[in-house]
N, C-alpha and C positions, 0 to 999 in steps of 0.2 A: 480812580484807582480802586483797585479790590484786593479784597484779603480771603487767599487760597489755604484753609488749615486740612493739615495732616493726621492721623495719629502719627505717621513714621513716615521718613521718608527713605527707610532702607528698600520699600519696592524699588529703588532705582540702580538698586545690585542687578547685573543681566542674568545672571542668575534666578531670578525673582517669574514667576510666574504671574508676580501681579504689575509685572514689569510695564507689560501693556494696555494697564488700567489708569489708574493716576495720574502717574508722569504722563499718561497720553491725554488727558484732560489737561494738566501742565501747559505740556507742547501745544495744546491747540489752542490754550492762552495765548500764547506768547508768538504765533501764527498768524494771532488775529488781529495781532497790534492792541493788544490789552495789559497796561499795566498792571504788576501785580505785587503783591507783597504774600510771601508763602513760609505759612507755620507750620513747622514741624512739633511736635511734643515731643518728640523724644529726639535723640541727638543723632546727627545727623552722618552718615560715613563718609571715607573720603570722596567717593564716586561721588557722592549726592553733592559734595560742594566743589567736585570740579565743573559738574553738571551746571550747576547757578553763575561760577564766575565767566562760564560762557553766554548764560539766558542775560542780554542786559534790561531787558524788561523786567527784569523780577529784582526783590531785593527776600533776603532769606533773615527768619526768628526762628533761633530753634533754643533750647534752653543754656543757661547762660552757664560756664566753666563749671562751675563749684554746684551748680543742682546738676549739669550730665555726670558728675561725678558722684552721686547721689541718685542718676537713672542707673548707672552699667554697676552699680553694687548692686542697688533692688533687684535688676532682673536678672544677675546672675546667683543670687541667693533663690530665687523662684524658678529658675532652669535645675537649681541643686536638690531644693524641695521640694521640685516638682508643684508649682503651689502656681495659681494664676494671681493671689491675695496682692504680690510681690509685683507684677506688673502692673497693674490695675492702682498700685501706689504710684508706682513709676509714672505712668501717665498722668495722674495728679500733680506730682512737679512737674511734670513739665509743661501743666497746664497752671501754673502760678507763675512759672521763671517765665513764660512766653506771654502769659496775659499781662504782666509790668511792661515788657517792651512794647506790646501792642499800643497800650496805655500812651506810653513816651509818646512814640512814633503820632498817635492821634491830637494829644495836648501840643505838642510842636508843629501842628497844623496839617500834617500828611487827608489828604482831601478822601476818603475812603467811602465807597456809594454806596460797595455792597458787601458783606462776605459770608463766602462761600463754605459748607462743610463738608469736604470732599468725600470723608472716610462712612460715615453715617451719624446718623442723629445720636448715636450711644455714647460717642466721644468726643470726635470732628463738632460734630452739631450744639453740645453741652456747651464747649468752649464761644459756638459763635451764637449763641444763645445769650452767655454771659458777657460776651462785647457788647451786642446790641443793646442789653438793659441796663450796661453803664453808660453808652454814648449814643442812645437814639438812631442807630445803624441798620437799617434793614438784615435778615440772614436769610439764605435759604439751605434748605440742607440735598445734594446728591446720595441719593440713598440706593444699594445693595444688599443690604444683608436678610439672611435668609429668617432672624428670629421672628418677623414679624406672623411665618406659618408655625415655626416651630418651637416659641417660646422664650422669654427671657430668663437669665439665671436666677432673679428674686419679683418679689414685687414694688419694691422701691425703681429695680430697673426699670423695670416696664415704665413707673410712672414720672422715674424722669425723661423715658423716651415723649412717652404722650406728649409732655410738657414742651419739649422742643421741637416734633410736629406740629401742634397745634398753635404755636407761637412764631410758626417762620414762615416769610411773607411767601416761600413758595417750598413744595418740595417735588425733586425731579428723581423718581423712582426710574428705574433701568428698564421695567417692564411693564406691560400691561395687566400682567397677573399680579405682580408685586404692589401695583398703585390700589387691586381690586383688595389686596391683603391689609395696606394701610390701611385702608379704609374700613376692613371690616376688625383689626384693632380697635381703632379710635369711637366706632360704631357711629361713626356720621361722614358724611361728606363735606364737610363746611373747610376744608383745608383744598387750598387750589394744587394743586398737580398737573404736572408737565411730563409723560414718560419721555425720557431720554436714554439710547442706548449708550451702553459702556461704547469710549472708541478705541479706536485698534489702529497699530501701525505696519499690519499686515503686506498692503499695495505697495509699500517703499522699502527701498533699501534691502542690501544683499542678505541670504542664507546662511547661511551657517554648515558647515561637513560633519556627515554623519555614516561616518561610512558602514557601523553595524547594521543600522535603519538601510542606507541604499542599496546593501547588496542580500538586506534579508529576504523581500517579496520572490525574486525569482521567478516571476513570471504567474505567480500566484493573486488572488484577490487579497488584496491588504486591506482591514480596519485598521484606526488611529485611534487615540485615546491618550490624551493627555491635561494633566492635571497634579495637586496635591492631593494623593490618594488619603483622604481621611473617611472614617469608617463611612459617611455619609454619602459619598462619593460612589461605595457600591463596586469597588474592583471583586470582589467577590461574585457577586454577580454577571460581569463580564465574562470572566472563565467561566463560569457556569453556559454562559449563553453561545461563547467558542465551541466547549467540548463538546455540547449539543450539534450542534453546528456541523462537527466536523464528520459525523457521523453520515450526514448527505453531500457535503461540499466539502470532500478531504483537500481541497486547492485553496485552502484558505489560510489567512497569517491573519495576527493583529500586533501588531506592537503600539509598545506602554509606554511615555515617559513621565514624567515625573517621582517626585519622592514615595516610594510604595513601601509599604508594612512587612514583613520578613518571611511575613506568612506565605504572601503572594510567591516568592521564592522557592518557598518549598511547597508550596502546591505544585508548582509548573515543574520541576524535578521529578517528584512523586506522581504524576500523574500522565509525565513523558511528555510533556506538551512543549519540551525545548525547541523543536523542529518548527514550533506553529506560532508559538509567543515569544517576544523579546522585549526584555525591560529594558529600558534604556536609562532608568534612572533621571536626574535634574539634569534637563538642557536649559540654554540658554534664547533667547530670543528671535536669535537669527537663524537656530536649529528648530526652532517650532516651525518655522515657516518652510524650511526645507523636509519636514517632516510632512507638513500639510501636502507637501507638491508629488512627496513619495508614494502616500498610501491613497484608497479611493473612495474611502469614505470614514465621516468621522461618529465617533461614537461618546455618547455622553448618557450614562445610566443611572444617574445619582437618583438617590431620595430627595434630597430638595435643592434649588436653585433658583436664581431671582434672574439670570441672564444667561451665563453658557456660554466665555466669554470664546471657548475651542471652535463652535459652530459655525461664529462673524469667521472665524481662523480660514478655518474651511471654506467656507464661502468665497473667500478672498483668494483661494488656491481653484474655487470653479467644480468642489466636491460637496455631495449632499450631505446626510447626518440623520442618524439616528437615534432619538433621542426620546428619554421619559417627560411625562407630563407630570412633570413637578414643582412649577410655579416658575416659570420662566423660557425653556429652550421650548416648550410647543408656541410660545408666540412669536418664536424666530423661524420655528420649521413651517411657516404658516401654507405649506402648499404640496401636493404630493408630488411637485415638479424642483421642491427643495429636499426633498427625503421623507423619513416616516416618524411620528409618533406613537407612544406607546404606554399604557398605565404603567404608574412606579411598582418596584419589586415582585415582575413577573418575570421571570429569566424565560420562557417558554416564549411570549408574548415579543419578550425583544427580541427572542434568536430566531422569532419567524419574520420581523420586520429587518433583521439582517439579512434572512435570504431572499427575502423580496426585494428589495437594492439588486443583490447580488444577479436576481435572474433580469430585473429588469430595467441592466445597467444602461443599456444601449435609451433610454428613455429622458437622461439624465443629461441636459445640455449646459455640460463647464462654461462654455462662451453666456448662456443665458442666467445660471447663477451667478458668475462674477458681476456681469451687470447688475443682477440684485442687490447684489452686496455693494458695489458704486452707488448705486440710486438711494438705497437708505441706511447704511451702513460708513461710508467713504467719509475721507476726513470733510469735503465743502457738505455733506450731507450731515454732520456731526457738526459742524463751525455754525451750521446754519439756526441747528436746534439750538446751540447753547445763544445764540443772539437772541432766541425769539427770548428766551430765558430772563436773560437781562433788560432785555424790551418791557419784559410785562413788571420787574420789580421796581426797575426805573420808571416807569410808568405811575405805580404807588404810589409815590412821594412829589408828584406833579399836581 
């Protein structure tokens, strides 16, 4: 059996953009015929526990009555003062209320080989850190996050990351630039690594209606873009790299979805660009995928990233992408027969590798990228890496 921790398991709201992260690691648990036991720290919505009383492979920790009611005070006092102090407590109970039951659950003999830290070594990892050094447990940590280019918020952080790097029998970074960033962290190689990509549940299951997105293109060249636009993300830059743009390919649209900043609003107002941009605001899951099928290429501009997770998106719809070289989407665009790459924050830079897609779309074969995206991407192509996974940690202890 193994143990799956969370920091949260509200990505499993459809709503969630990281809808198709986790829970997709989850599912391809529970896919594989692997039992599991899955920790949430913080508490858990009702989605997230109709979701489990359907998984019978899993059984669900997440903090116990009397400390969730000691999370949803902390993090609404830290939503009111704006303060992350407030969360960052919160997930402390709920890494004491979940590390007792863990405890229970292992003294009452639950047989546990390996666990797992979903979310990254920051949190997720801290916790499976501290199982393993009460009960001789193997951990390994699935890691994503982007601080390892761009820094931690103190240095105590940093060096409890270290700590649970260099203490966990394996860690499976998302990308080849992210494992080249662990590594020049830690300033050595002595930590075994397995790149693994984030999986997607793109290939299955129906769409979602969008009927602003379907009748905006018009017969025009559509970009996509979607995401939580946070400043690092770069929506700024995208309008910059359109209005360029439009100046030799006035046939052009891009529509936005996800959560974007107010600004973007009134720029695209002010700047007349209603006719060319459309925000769509937070879709849901099965709107990402009818959104992928919409437009013809997808676009990803941020300052930094360990994966990109919109690109597999694309791929999986049979459209190339555009993307900066910012620590992850150039080792997914690995081919000019998957789209273009492009140095981070040059809006000039991107909006000529937009038009180069654009002239030379007929070059671009949707049947040969989907393939792509099957062969190394696709759930038996993701089942497969996470076996080797477990192959090599269970191997350790042989």
């Amino acid at each position: 059996m193994k143990i799956l921790v969370l920091d949260s398991l509200r990505v499993f709201n459809p709503k969630s953009r990281k809808n198709g992260l986790y829970p997709g690691v989850v599912a391809l648990h529970e896919k594989a015929g692997w039992e599991a036991i899955v920790v949430t720290l913080t508490v858990p919505s009702r989605k997230d526990l109709q979701y489990f009383r359907k998984a019978s492979r899993y059984s669900l920790i997440s903090p116990s009555r009397g400390h969730a009611a000691l999370i949803f005070f902390l993090l609404v006092l830290g939503k009111l003062l704006n303060s992350g102090f407030f969360g960052e407590k919160a997930i402390s109970v709920g890494m004491y209320s979940c590390f007792s039951q863990v405890a229970r659950e292992i003294k009452n003999g639950r047989n546990i080989s390996v666990v797992t830290a979903l979310t990254s070594a920051l949190r997720s990892g801290l916790f499976a850190r501290q199982v393993s050094t009460q009960f001789g447990i193997p951990y390994m940590v699935f890691e994503h996050k982007t601080n390892f280019a761009r820094g931690f918020a103190s240095k105590a952080e940093a060096t409890s990351v270290r700590q649970t790097i260099e203490q966990a029998s394996l860690v499976a970074p998302v990308s080849e630039a992210l494992r080249l960033n662990i590594e020049s962290f830690l300033g050595h190689n002595r930590v075994k690594q397995i790149v693994t990509p984030n999986p997607t549940d793109m290939a299955s299951g129906p769409g979602g209606h969008i009927a602003r997105a379907e009748d905006f293109p018009q017969g025009r060249f559509a970009f996509g873009a979607w995401t939580a636009w946070r400043q690092i993300k770069r929506l700024d830059l995208l309008l910059d790299s359109l209005a360029h743009i439009l100046q030799s390919h006035p046939q052009t649209c891009l529509i936005v979805a996800g959560p974007f900043p107010e600004w973007a609003k009134t720029r695209v107002e002010e700047e007349n660009l209603g006719n060319h941009v459309l925000l769509l605001g937070e879709i849901d899951r099965g709107q990402i995928k009818t959104l992928a099928d919409i437009v013809d290429c997808v676009l990803v501009p941020s300052d930094h990233e360990t994966f990109a997770l919109p690109v597999i998106e694309g791929f999986a719809a049979g459209i190339p992408a555009v993307v900066t070289r910012c620590g992850g989407p150039e080792d997914l665009v690995s081919s000019l027969s998957l789209g273009r790459t492009v140095p981070k924050g040059d809006y000039l830079k991107f909006a000529n590798a937009m038009k180069e897609v654009i002239d030379n779309y007929e070059c671009f074969d949707s049947e040969a990228i989907k393939v792509h995206y099957t062969k190394f991407y696709g759930e038996e192509a993701i089942m497969k890496k996470w076996r080797g996974l477990y192959v090599f940690v269970d191997g350790l202890q042989k």
